[in-house]
N, C-alpha and C positions, 0 to 999 in steps of 0.2 A: 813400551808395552808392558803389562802387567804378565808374567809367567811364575808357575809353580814349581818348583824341584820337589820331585820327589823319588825317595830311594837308600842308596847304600845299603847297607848292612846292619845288624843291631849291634855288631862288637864295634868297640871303639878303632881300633886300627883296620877299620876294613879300605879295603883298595878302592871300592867303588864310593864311600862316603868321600874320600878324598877326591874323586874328580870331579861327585857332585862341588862340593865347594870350589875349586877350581873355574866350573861352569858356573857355576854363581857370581862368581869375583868377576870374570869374565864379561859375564853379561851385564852385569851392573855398571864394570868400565863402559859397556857401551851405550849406556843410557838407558837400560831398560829395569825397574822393578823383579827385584827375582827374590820369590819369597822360598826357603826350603824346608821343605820338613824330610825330616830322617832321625836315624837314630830313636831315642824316646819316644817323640812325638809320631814315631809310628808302632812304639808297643802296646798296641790296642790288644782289647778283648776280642776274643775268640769271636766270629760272627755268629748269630743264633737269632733263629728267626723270632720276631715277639718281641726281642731285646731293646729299650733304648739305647741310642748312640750314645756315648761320652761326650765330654767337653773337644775331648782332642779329636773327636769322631768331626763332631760339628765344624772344628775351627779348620778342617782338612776340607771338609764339603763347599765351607763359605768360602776359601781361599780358591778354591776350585772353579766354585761359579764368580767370580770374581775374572778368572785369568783369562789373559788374552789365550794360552796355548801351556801344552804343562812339557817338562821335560822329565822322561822316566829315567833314572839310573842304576841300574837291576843289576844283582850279582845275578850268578849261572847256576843254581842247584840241579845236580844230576839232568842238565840241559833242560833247567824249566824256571817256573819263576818261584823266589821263594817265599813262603809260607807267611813271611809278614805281610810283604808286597800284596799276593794276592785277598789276603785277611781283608786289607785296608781298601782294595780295589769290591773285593764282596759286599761290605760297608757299603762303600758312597754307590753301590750298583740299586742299593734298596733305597735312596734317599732322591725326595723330589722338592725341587726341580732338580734334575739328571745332569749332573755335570760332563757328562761323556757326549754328549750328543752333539756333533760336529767340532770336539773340541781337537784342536793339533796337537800333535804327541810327537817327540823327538826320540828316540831311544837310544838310549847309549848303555856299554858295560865295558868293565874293568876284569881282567883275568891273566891269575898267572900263566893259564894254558896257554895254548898256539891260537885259540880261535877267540882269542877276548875275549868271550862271555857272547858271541854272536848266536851260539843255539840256542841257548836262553830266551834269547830277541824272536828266536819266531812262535815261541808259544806265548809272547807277547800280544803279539799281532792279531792270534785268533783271538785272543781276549776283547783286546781293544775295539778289534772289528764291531763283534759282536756286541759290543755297546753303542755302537757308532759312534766310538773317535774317530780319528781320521790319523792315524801314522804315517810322519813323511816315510820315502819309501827308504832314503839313507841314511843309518843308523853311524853312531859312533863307537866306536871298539877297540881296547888298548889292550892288544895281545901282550903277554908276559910282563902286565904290570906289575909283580914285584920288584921289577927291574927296569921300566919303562917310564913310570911315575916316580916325578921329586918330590923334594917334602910336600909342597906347597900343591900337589896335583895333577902339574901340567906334565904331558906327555914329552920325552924326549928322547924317541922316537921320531928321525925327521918327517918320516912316510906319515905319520900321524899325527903329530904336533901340524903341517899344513893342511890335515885334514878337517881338521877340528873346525879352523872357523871355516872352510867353503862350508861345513855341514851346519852351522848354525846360520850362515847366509839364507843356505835353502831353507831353513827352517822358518826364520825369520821371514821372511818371504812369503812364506806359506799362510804363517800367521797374521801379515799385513794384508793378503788376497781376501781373507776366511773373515775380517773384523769387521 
């Protein structure tokens, strides 16, 4: 299956660019296409109605309508989603064909806090909704990842290192029902 990453942080050492790659590696060990953007490739221009897209506007929209199902990995700003993330989501909201319209969404975050980046994840939800994605309804979350996450991304955390792949099972799942 053809899937999208998209997310982490704009600084370089952010927690949640590391899981994304992680979920990337991941998924690709299992056979499937996993294209991500983050970092750079998500410091787009401010949205403004009138405005042409960019290049990196387009090649997010084309990879979009492209994927079988995207996986979002969202830091937590003051329990919401942050300002690039949603930049980039206001973009491809005004671009047609609609990448959002029944597409499967995984969400997952990364947080030093107690609650991974889980409050973050439900003003996701009303976003996504209201485009008509479709968000599985179990997210991934790695509470007090500065200490939870190896170099490399993966959780080790027992409770949540065997969470990870049931959660991309159901995902995957979802994405194979929806195709």
């Amino acid at each position: 299956m053809r899937l999208v990453l998209m997310g982490g942080s704009l600084r370089p050492a952010s927690l949640n660019a590391r899981l994304l790659d992680y979920l990337a590696q991941t998924l690709e060990a299992r056979g499937h296409e996993a294209s991500p953007f983050s970092g750079e490739a998500l410091r787009l221009p401010l949205y403004e109605d009138g405005e042409a897209p960019t290049a990196a506007i387009q090649a997010l929209h084309a990879g979009l309508l492209k994927a079988h199902g995207l996986v979002i990995v969202s830091p937590e700003y003051n329990a919401g989603i942050p300002g690039h993330l949603k930049n980039a989501v206001d973009w491809l909201s005004t671009m047609k064909p609609s990448p959002w319209a029944g597409l499967p969404v995984l969400l997952c975050a990364a947080s030093p806090g107690a609650f991974g980046g889980a409050r973050g994840l439900m003003a996701w939800r009303a976003t996504l909704a209201n485009m008509g994605a479709l968000a599985l309804p179990e997210a991934i979350t790695v509470p007090q990842a500065d200490q939870q996450l190896d170099a490399a991304g993966a959780p080790t955390d027992a409770r949540t290192a065997a969470a990870v792949p049931r959660t991309l099972d159901a995902f995957l799942a979802l994405v194979a029902r929806l195709r």
